[in-house]
Structures are given as structure tokens and as C-alpha cells.
N, CA, C and O atoms as a Tinker XYZ file with bonds, in Angstrom:
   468  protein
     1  N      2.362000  -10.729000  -26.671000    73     2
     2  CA     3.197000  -11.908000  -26.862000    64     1     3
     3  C      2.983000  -12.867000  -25.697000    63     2     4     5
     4  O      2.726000  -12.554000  -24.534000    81     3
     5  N      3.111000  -13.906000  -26.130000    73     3     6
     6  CA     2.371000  -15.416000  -24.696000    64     5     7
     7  C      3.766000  -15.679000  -24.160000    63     6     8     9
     8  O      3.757000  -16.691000  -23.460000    81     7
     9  N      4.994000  -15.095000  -24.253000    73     7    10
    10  CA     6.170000  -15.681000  -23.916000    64     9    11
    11  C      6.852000  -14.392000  -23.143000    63    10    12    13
    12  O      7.895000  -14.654000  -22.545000    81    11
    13  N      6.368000  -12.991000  -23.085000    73    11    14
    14  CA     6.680000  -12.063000  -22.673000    64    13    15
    15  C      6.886000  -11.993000  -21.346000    63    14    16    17
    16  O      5.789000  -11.730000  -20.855000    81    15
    17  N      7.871000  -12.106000  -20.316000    73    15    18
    18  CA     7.826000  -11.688000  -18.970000    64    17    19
    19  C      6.821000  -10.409000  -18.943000    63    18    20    21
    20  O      5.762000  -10.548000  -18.332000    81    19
    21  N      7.016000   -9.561000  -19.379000    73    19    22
    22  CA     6.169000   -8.480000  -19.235000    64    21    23
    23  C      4.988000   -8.091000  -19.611000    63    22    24    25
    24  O      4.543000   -7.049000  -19.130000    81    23
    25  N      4.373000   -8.691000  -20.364000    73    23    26
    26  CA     3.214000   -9.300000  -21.094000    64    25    27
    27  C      2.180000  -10.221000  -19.680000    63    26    28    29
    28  O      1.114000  -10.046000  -19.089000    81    27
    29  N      3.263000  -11.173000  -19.685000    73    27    30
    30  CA     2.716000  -12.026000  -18.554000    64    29    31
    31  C      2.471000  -11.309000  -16.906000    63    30    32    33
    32  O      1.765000  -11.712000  -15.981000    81    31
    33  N      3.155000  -10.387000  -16.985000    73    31    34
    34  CA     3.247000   -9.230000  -15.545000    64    33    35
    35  C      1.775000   -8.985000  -15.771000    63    34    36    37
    36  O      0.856000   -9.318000  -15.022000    81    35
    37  N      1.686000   -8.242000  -17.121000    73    35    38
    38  CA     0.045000   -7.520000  -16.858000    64    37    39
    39  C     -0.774000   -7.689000  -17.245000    63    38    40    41
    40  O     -1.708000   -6.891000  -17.326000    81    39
    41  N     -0.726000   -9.276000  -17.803000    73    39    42
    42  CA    -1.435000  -10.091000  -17.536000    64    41    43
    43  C     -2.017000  -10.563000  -15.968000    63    42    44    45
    44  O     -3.129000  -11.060000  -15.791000    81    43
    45  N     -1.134000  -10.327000  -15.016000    73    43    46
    46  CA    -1.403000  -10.777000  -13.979000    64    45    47
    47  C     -0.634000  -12.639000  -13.963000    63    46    48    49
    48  O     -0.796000  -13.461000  -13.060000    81    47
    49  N     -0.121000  -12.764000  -14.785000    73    47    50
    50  CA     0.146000  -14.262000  -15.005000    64    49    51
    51  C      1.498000  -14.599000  -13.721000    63    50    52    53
    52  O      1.718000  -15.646000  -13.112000    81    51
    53  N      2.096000  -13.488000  -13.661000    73    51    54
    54  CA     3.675000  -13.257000  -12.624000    64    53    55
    55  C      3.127000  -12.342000  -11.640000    63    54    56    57
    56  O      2.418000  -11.466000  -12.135000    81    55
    57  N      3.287000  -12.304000  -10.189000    73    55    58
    58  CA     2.988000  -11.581000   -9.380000    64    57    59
    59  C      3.851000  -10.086000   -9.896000    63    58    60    61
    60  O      4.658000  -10.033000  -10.825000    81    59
    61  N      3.435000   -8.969000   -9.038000    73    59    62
    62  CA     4.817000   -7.829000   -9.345000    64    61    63
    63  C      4.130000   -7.293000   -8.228000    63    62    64    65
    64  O      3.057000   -7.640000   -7.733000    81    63
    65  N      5.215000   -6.055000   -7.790000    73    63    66
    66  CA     4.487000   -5.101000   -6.648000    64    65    67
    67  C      4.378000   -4.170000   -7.779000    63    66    68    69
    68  O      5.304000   -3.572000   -8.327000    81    67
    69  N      2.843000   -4.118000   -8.118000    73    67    70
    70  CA     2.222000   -3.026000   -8.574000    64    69    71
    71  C      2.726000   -1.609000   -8.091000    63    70    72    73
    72  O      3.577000   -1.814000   -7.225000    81    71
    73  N      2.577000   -0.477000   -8.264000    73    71    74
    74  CA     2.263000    0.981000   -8.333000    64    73    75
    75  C      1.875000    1.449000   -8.856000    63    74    76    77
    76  O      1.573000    2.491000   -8.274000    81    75
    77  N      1.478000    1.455000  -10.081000    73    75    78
    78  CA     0.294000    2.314000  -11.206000    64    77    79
    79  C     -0.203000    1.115000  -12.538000    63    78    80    81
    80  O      0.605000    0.380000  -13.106000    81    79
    81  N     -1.133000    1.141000  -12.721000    73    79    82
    82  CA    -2.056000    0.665000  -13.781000    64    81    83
    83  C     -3.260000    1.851000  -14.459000    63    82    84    85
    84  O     -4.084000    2.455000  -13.772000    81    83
    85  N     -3.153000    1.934000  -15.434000    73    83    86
    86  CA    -4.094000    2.233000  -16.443000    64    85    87
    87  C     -4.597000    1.595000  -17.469000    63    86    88    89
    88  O     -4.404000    0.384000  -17.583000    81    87
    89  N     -5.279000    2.256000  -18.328000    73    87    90
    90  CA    -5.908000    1.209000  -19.661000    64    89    91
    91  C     -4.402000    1.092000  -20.690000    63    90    92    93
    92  O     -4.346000    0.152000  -21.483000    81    91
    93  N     -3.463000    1.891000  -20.627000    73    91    94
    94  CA    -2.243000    1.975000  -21.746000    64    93    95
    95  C     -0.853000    1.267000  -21.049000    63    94    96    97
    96  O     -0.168000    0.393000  -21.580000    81    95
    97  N     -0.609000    1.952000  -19.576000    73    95    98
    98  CA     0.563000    1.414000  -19.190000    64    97    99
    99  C      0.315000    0.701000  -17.583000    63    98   100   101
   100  O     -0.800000    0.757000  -17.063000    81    99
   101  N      1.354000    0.114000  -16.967000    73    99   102
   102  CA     1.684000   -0.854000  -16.011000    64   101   103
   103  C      3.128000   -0.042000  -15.424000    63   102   104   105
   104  O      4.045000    0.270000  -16.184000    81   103
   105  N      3.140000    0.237000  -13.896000    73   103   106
   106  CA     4.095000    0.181000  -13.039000    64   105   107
   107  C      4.669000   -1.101000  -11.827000    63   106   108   109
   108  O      4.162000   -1.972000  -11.121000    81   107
   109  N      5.278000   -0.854000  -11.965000    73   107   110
   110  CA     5.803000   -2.089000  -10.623000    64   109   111
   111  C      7.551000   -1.612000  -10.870000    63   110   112   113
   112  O      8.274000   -1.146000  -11.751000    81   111
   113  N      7.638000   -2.201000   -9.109000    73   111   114
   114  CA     9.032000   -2.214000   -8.676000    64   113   115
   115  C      9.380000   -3.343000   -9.012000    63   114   116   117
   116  O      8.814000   -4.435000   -8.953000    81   115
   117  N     10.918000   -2.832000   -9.583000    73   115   118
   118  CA    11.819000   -3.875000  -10.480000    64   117   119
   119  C     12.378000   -4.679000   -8.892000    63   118   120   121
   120  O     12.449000   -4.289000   -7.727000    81   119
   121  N     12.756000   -6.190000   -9.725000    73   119   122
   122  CA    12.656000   -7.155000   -8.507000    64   121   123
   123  C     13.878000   -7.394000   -8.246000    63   122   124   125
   124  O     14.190000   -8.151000   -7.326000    81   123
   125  N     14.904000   -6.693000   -9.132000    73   123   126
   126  CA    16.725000   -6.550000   -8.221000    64   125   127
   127  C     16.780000   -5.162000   -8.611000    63   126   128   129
   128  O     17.009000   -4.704000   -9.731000    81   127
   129  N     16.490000   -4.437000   -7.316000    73   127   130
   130  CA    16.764000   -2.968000   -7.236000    64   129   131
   131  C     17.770000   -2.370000   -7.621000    63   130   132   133
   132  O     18.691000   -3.029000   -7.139000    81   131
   133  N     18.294000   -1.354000   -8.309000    73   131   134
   134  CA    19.471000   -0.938000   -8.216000    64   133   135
   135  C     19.825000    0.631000   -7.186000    63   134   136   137
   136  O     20.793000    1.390000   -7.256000    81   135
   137  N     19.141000    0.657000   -6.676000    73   135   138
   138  CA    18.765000    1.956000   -6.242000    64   137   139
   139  C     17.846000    1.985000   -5.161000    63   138   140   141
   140  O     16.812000    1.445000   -5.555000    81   139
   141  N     17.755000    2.290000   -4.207000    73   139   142
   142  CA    16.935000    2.913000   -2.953000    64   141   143
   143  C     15.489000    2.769000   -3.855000    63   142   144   145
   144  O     14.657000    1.881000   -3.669000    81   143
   145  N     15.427000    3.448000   -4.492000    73   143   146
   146  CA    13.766000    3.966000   -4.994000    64   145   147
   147  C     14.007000    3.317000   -6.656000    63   146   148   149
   148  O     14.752000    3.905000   -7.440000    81   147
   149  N     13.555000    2.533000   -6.892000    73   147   150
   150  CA    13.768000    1.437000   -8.734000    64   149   151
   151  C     12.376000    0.466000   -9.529000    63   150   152   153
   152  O     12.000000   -0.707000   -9.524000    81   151
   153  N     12.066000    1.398000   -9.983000    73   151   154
   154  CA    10.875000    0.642000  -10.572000    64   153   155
   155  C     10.314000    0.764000  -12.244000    63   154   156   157
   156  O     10.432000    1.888000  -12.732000    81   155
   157  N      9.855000   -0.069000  -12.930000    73   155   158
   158  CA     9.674000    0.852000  -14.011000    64   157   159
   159  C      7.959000    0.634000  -14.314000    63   158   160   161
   160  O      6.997000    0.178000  -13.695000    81   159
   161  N      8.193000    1.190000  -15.514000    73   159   162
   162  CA     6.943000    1.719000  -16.343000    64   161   163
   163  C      7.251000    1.220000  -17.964000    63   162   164   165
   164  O      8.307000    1.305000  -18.591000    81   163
   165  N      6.007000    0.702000  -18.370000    73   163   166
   166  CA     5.998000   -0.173000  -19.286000    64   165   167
   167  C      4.445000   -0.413000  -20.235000    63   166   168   169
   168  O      3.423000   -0.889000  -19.742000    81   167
   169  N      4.582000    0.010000  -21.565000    73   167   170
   170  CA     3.317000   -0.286000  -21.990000    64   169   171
   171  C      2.434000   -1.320000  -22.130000    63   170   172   173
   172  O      2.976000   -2.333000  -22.572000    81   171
   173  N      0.928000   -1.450000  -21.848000    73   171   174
   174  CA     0.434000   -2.701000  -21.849000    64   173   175
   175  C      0.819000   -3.373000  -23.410000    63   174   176   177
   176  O      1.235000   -4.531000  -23.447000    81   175
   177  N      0.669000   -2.638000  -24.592000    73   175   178
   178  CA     0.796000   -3.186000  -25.963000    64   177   179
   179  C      2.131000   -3.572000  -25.724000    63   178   180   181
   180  O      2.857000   -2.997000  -24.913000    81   179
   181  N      2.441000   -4.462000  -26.363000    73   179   182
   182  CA     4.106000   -5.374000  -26.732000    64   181   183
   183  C      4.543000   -4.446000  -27.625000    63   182   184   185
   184  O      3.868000   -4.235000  -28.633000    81   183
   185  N      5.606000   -3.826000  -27.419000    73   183   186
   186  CA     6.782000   -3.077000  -28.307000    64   185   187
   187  C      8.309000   -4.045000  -27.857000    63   186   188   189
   188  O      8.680000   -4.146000  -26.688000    81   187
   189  N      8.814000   -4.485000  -28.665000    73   187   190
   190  CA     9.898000   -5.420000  -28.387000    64   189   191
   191  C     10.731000   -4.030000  -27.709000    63   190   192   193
   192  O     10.957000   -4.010000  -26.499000    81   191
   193  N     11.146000   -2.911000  -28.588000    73   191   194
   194  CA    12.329000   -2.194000  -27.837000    64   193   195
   195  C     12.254000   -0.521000  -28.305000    63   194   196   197
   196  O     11.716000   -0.285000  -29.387000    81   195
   197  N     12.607000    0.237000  -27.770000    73   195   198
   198  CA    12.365000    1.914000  -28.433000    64   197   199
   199  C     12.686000    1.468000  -29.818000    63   198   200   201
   200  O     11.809000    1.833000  -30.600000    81   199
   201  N     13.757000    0.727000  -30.443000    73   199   202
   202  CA    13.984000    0.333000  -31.638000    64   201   203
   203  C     12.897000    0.346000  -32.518000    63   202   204   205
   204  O     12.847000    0.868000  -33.632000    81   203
   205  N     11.913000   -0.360000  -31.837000    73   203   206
   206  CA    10.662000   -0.637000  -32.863000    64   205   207
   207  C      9.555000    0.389000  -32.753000    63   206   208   209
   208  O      8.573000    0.178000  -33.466000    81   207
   209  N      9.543000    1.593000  -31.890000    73   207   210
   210  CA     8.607000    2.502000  -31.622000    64   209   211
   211  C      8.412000    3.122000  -33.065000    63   210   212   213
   212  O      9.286000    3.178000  -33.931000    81   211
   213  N      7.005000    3.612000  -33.178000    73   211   214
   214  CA     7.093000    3.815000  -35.007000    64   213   215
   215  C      5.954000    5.328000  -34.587000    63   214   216   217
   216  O      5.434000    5.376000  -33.472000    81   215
   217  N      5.810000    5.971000  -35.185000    73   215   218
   218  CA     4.921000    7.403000  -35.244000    64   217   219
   219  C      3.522000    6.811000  -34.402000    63   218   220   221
   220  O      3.277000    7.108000  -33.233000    81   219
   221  N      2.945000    6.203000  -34.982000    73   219   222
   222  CA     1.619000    5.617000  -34.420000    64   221   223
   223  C      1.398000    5.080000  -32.574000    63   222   224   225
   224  O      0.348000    4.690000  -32.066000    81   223
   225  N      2.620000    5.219000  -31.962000    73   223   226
   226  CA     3.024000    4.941000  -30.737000    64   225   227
   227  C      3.295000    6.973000  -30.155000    63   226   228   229
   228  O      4.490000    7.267000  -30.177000    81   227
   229  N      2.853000    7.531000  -29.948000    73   227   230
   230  CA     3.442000    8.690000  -30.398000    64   229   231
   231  C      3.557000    9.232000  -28.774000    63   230   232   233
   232  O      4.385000    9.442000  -27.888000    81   231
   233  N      1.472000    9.326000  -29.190000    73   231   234
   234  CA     0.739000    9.369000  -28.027000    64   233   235
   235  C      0.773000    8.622000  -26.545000    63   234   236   237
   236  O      0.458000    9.105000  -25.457000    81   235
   237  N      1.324000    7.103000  -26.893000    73   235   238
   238  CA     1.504000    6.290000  -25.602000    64   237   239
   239  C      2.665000    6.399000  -24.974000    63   238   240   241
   240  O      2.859000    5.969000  -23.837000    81   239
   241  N      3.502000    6.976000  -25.667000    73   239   242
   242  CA     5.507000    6.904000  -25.216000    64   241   243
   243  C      4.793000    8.971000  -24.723000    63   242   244   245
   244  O      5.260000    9.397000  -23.667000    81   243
   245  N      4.019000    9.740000  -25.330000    73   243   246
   246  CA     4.023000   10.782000  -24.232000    64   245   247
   247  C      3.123000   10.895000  -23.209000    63   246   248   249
   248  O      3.201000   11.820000  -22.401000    81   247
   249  N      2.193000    9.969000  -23.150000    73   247   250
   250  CA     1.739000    9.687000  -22.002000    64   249   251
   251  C      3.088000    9.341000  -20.917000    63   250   252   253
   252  O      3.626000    9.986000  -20.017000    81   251
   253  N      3.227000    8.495000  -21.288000    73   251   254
   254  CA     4.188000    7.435000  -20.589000    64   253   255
   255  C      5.542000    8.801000  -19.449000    63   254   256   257
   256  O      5.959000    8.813000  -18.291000    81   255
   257  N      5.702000    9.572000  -20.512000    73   255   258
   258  CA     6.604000   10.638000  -20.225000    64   257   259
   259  C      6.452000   11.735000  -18.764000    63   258   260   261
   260  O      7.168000   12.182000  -17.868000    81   259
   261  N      4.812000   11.804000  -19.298000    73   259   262
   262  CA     4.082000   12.717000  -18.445000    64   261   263
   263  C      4.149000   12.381000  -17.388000    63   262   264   265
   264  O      4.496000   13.074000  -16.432000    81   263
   265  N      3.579000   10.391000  -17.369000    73   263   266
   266  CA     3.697000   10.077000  -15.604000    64   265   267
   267  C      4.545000    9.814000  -14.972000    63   266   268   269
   268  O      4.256000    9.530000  -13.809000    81   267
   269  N      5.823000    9.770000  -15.320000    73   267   270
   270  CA     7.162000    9.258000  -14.785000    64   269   271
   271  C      7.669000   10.004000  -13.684000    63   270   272   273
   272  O      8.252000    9.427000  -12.766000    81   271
   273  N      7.400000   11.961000  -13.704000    73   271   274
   274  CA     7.477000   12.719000  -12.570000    64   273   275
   275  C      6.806000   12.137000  -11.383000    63   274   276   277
   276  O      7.317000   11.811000  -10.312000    81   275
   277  N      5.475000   12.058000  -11.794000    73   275   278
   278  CA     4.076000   11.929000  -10.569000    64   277   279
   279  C      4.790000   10.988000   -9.669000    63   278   280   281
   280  O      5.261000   10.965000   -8.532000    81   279
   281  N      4.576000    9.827000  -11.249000    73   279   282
   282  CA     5.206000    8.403000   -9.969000    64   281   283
   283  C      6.131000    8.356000   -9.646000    63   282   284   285
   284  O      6.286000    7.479000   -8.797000    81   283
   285  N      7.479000    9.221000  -10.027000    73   283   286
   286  CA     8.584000    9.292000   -8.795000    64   285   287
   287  C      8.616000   10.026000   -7.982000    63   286   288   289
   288  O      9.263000    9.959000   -6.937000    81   287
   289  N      7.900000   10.862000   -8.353000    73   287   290
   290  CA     7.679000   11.698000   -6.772000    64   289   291
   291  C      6.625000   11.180000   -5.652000    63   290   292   293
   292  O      6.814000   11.402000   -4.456000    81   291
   293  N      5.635000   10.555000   -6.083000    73   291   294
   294  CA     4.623000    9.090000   -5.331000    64   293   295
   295  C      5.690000    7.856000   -4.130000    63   294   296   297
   296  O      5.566000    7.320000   -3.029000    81   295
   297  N      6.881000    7.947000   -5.471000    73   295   298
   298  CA     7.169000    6.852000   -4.272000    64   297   299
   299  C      9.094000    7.313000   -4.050000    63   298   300   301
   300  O     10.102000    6.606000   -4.052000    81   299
   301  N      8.900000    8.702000   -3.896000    73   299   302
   302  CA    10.051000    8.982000   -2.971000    64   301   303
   303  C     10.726000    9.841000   -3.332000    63   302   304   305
   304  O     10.911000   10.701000   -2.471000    81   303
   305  N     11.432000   10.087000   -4.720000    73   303   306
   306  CA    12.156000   10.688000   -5.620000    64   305   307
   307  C     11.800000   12.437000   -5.456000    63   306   308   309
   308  O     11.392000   13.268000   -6.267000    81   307
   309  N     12.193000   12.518000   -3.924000    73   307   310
   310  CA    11.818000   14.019000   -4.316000    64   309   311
   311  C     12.950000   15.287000   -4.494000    63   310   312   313
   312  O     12.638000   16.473000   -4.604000    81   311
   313  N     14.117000   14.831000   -4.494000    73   311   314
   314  CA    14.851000   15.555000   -5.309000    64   313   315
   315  C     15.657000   15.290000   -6.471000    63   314   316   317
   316  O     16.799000   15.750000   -6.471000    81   315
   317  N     15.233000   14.588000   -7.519000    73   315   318
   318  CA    15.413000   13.945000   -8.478000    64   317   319
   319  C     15.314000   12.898000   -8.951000    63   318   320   321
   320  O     14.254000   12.435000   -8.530000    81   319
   321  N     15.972000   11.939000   -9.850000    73   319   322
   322  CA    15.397000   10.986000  -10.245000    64   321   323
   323  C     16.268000   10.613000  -11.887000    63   322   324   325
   324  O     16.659000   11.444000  -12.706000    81   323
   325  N     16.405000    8.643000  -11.986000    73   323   326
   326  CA    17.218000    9.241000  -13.202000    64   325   327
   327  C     15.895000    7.827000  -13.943000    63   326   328   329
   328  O     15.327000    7.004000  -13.225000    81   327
   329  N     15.714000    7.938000  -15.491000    73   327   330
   330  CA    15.380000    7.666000  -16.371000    64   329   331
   331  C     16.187000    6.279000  -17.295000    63   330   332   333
   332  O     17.218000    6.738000  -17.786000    81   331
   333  N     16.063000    5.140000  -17.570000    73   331   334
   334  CA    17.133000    4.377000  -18.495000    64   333   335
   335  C     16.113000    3.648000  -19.455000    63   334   336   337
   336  O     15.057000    3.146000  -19.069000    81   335
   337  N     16.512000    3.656000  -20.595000    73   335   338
   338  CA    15.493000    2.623000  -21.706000    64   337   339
   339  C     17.079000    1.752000  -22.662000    63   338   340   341
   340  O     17.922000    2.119000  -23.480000    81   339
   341  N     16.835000    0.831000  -22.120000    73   339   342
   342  CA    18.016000   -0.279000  -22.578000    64   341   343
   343  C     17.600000   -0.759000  -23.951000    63   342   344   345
   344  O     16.576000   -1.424000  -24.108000    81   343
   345  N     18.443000   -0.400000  -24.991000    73   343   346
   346  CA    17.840000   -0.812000  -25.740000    64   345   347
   347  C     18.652000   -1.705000  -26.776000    63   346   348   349
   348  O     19.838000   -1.475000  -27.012000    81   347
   349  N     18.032000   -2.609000  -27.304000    73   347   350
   350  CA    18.895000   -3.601000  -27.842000    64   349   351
   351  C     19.891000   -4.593000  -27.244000    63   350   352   353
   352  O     19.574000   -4.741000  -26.064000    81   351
   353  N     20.898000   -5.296000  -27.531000    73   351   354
   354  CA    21.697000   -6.191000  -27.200000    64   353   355
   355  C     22.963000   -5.178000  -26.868000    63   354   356   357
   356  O     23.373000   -5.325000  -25.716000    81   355
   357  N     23.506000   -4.404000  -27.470000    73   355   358
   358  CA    24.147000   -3.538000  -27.417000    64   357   359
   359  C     24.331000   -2.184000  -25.925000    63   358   360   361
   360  O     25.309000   -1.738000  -25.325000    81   359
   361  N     22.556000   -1.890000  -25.815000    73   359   362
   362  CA    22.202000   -1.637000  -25.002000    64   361   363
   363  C     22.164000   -2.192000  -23.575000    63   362   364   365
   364  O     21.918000   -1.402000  -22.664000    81   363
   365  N     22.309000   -3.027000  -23.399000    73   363   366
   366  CA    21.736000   -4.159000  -22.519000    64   365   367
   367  C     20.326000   -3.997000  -21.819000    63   366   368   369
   368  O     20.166000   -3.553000  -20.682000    81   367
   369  N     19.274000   -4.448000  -22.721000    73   367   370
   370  CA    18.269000   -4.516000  -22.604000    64   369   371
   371  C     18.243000   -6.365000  -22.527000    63   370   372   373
   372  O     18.848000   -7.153000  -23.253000    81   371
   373  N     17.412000   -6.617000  -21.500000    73   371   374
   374  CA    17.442000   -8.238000  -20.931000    64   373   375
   375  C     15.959000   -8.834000  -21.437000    63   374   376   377
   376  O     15.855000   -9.871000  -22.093000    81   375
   377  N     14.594000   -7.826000  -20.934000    73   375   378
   378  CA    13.624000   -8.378000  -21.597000    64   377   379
   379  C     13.347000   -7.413000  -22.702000    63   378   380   381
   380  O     13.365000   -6.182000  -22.725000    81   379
   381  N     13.038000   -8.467000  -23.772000    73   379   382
   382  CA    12.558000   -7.617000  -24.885000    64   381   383
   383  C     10.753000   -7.238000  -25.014000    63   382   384   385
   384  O      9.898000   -7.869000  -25.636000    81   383
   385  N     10.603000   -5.987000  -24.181000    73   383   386
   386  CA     9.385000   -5.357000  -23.863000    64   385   387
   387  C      9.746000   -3.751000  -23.214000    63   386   388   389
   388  O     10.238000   -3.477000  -22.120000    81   387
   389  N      9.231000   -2.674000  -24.511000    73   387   390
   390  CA     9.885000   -1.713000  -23.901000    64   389   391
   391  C      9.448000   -1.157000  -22.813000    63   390   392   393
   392  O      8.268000   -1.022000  -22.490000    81   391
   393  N     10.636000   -0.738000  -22.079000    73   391   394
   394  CA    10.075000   -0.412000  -20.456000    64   393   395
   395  C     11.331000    0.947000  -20.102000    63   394   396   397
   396  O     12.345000    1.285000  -20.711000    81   395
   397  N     10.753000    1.401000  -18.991000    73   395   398
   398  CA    11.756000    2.540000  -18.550000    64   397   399
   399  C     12.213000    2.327000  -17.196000    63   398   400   401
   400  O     11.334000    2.292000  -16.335000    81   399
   401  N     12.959000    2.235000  -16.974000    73   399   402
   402  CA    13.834000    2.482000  -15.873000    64   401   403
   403  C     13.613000    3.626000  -15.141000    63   402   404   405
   404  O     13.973000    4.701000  -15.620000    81   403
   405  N     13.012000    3.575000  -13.919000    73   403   406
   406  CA    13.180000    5.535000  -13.005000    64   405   407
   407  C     13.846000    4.872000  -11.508000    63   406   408   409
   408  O     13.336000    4.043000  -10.754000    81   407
   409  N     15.101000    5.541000  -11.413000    73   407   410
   410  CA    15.969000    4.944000  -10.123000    64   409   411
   411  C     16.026000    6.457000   -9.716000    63   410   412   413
   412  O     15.995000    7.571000  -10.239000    81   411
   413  N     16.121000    5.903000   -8.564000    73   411   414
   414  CA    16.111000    7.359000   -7.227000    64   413   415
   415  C     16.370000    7.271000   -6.067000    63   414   416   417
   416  O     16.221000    6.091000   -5.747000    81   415
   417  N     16.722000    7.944000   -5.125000    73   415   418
   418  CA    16.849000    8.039000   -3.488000    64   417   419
   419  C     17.626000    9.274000   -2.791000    63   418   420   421
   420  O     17.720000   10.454000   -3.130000    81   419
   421  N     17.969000    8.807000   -2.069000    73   419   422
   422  CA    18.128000   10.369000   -0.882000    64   421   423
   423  C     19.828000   10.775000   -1.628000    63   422   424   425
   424  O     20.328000   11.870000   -1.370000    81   423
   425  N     20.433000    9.946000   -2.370000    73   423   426
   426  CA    21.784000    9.746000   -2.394000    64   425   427
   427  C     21.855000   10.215000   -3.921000    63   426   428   429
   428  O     21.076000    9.721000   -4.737000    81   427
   429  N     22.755000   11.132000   -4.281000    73   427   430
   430  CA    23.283000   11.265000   -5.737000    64   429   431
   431  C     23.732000    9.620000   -6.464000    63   430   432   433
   432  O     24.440000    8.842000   -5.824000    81   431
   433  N     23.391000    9.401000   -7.355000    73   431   434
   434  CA    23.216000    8.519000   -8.068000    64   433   435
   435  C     24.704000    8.493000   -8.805000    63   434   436   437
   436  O     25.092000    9.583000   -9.226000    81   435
   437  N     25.605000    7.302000   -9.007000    73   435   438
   438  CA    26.717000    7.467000   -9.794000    64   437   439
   439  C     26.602000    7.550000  -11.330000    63   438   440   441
   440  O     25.557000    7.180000  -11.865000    81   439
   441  N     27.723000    8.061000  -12.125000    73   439   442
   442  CA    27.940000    8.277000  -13.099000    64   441   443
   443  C     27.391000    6.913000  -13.664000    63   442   444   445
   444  O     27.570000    5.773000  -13.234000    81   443
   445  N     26.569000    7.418000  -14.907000    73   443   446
   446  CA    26.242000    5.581000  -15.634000    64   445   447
   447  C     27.229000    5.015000  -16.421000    63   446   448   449
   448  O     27.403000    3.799000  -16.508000    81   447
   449  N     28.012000    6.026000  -17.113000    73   447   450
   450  CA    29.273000    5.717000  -17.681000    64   449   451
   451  C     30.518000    6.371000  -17.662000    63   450   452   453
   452  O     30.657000    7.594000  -17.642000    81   451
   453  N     31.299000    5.648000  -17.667000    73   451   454
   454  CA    32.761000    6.000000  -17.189000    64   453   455
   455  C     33.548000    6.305000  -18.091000    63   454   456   457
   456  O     33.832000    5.332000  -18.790000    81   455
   457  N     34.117000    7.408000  -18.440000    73   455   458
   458  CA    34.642000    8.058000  -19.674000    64   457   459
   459  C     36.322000    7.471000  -19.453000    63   458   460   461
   460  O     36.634000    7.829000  -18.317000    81   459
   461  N     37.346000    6.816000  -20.014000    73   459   462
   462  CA    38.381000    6.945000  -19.812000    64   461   463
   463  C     39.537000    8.369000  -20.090000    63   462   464   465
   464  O     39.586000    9.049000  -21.114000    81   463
   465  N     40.191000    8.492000  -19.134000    73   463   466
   466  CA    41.127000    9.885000  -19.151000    64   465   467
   467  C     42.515000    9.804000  -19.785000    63   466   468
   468  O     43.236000   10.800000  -19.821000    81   467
């Protein structure tokens, strides 16, 4: 897509701080951190959202799976690590390009949602 922030990332069209490139996916640190250690991972093909992931994507979403350990343990995450795929409006997903979220650091990470008692 020619209008994609994320498209345009790997394209090279938007600077990013890189961390992993291959022929399928693109890493870089997200540019308002939420977390000590915050970056994601994102396929080069345009998938608007997990919404639209269809069987034929099968192989690239378990690639994608496989490297998410490596590269959080690459850049810090070495006693855990948490995972987010925002999806939809509902979700609060902001760009529509599916991507993953891996946040981490020396510090237990808070609850993502708050159950009322």
C-alpha cells in the first residue's frame, strides 16, 4: 500500500531504528516506547490486521513467531517478555499494518487489563 506508514518504513521511505530485516519481515523500535525494551515486528507484505490473516499467510505469521524469542532476547528481554497484536478499532490498533508488539525490561510489566472487583 503507497499510504502505509509501515509499508513506507520498509520501504525505507521513513527512517526507523532498524533491528532485524529479512526477505518476509522488518524489525524496528517503536518510536513512543512503552517499556524499557519496545519494538515490533511486522510483515514486509501489507496485511491490514490479524483480522485479515487467511490460511495462505500461515507460514509467514510462524516464521514471524519463531523470531520474536531471538529478537527479544538480542535486545534485552532476558527474563521475559510480553507480546500485543491490536487489532481492529475495537482493539486499538492505530496503523492498519499487521505488526506485533514485544515490550520488555528488568521490571515486571503491569497488568494490561484491569478487571473490576
Amino acid at each position: 500500500m503507497d499510504s502505509c506508514v509501515f509499508c513506507k518504513i520498509v520501504r525505507g521511505e521513513i527512517p526507523s531504528e532498524k533491528i532485524y530485516e529479512d526477505a518476509d519481515v522488518f524489525a524496528f523500535h517503536d518510536i513512543h516506547p512503552a517499556a524499557p525494551i519496545h519494538f515490533m515486528l511486522i510483515p514486509k507484505l501489507h496485511i491490514g490486521s490479524l483480522d485479515e490473516v487467511e490460511d495462505k499467510h500461515r507460514s509467514l505469521l510462524g516464521e514471524m513467531m519463531v523470531l520474536i524469542p531471538r529478537l527479544a532476547r538480542e535486545q534485552g528481554c532476558t527474563d521475559g517478555f510480553r507480546t500485543i497484536i491490536n487489532t481492529g478499532r475495537v482493539g486499538g490498533q492505530e496503523v492498519h499494518h499487521l505488526h506485533i508488539h514485544i515490550v520488555g525490561g528488568s521490571e515486571r510489566l503491569p497488568a494490561m487489563i484491569h478487571h473490576p472487583r
